[in-house]
Structure formats: structure tokens, C-alpha cells
C-alpha positions as CSV (number, residue, x, y, z in Angstrom):
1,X,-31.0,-42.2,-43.8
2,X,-32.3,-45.5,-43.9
3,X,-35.1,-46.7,-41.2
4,X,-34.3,-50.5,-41.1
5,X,-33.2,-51.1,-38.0
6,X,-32.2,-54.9,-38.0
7,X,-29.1,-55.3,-36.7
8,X,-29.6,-52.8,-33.9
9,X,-32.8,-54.2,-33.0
10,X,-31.3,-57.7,-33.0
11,X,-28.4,-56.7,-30.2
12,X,-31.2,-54.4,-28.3
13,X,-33.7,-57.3,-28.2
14,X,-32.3,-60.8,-28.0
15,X,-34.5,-63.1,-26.1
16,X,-37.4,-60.9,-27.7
17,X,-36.3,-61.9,-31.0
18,X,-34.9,-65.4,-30.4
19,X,-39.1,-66.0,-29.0
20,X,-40.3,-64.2,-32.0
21,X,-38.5,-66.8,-34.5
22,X,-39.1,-69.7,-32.0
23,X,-42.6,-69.6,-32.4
24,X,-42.4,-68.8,-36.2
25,X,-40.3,-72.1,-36.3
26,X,-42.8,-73.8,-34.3
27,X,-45.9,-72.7,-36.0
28,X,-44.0,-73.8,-39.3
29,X,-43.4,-76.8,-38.3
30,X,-46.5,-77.8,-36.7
31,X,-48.8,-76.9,-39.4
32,X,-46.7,-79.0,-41.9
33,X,-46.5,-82.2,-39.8
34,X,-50.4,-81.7,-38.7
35,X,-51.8,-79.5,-41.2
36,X,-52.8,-80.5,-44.9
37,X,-51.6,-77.1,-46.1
38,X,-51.2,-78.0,-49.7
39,X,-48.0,-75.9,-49.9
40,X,-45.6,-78.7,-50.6
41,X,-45.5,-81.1,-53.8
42,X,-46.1,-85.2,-53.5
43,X,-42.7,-86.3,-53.7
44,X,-41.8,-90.1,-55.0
45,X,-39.9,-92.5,-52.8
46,X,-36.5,-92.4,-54.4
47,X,-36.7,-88.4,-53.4
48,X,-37.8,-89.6,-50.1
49,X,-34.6,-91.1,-49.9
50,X,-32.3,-88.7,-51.4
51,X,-33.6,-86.1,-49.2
52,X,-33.0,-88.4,-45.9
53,X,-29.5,-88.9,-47.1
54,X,-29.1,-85.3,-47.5
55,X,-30.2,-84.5,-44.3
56,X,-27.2,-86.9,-42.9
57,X,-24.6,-84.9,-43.9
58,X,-26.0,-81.5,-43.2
59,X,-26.4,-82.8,-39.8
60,X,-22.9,-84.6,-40.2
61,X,-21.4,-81.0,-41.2
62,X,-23.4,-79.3,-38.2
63,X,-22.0,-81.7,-35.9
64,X,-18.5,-81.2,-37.3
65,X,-18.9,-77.5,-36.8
66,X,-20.3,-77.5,-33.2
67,X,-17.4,-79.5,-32.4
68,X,-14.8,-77.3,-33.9
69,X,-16.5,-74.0,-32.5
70,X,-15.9,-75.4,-29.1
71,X,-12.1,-76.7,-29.8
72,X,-11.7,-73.0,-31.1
73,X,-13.2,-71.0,-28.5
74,X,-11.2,-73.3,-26.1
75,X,-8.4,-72.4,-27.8
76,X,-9.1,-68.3,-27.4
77,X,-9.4,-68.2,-31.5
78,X,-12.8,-66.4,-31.7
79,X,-13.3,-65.3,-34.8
80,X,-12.6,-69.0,-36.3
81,X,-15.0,-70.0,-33.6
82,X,-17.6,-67.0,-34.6
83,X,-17.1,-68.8,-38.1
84,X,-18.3,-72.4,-37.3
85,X,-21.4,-70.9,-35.2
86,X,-22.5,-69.3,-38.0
87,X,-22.4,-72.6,-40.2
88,X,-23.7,-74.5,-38.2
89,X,-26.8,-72.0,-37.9
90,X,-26.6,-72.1,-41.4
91,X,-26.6,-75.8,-41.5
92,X,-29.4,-76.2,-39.5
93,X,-31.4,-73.7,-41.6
94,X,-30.6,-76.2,-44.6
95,X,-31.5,-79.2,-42.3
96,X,-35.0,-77.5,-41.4
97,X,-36.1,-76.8,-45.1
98,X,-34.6,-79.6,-46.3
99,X,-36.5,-81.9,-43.4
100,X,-39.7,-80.0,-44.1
101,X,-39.7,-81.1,-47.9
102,X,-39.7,-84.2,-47.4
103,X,-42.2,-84.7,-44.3
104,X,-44.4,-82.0,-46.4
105,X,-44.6,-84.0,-49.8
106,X,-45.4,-87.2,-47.4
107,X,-42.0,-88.7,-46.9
108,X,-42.5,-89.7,-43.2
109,X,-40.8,-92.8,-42.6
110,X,-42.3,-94.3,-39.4
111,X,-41.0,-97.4,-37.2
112,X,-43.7,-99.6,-37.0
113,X,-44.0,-102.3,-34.3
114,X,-43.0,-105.9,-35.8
115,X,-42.0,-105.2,-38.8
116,X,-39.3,-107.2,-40.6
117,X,-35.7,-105.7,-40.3
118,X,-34.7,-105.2,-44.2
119,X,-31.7,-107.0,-45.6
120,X,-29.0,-105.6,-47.7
């Protein structure tokens, strides 16, 4: 008999988890914004901007799926809309790892006041 109790715990427990991996999130966050942790690489510019692009589509996708797990659960098709929840959970777990590479290895891109629009 196994002792894990995940799921169960999960369905006994919601808000007590959803705090528990809020404040993970948070603290994870924070402390690689505002704390020189060391745990992520330098990365060059041209990553920079591979990861930013990156990061438009999964949020694109997430988008994408919000919208059709509303259309779907609208529509009284829950297990299609069960499906786009999930992905877009899964989406934004891509988007946070994804986002925290790139501000971690010191790709912040910051607006600054009066600088020159580029041109393309």
C-alpha cells in the first residue's frame, strides 16, 4: 500500500495547496529578479531575444487555450474544456521557466525614459 497521498490531498486541501505553491512561486521569483543567486548562466543577447520571442507564443497558445476552454465549457463540452485548462496551466509553467531564464542570466529589457524608438 503505497503512502503518497497526492491526489487525495490535492482535492482535501485546495486553497491550502494553491497558498503553498503561491508562495513557492513567489519566493522563486523574487529571489531571481532581486537576488544574485548564481543559479542561472549569463546568457548573450541574441538568446535574450530568442527567449522573448519564445515567450510570445507560449503566451499566444495560453491565450488561445483560455479562450477555447471558455467557448467549450459554454458549450456544455467539459472534458474538451478540462483539456485546454490543463494546457494552458501547462503553458504557463513553460512561460514561468522560460521567463525566469532569461531575467536570471540578465536578459531584462527595461523601457527607459527618452530613448530613441528603433527603426526597422
Amino acid at each position: 500500500m503505497s503512502t503518497v497521498r497526492g491526489p487525495a490531498l490535492a482535492r482535501e486541501h485546495p486553497r491550502a495547496l494553491t497558498a503553498v505553491l503561491t508562495v513557492v512561486g513567489y519566493v522563486v521569483v523574487v529571489g531571481t529578479l532581486y537576488g544574485d543567486v548564481g543559479l542561472y548562466p549569463e546568457i548573450s543577447e541574441s538568446t535574450v531575444d530568442a527567449l522573448a520571442a519564445a515567450i510570445a507564443v507560449v503566451n499566444s497558445l495560453t491565450v488561445g487555450c483560455l479562450l477555447a476552454g471558455v467557448y467549450w465549457i459554454r458549450d456544455g463540452e467539459v472534458r474538451k474544456h478540462r483539456a485546454a485548462m490543463v494546457a494552458a496551466f501547462s503553458l504557463i509553467l513553460v512561460f514561468l521557466v522560460l521567463y525566469l531564464l532569461k531575467t536570471g542570466g540578465g536578459g531584462r529589457k527595461e523601457i527607459v525614459e527618452g530613448a530613441p524608438l528603433r527603426g526597422y
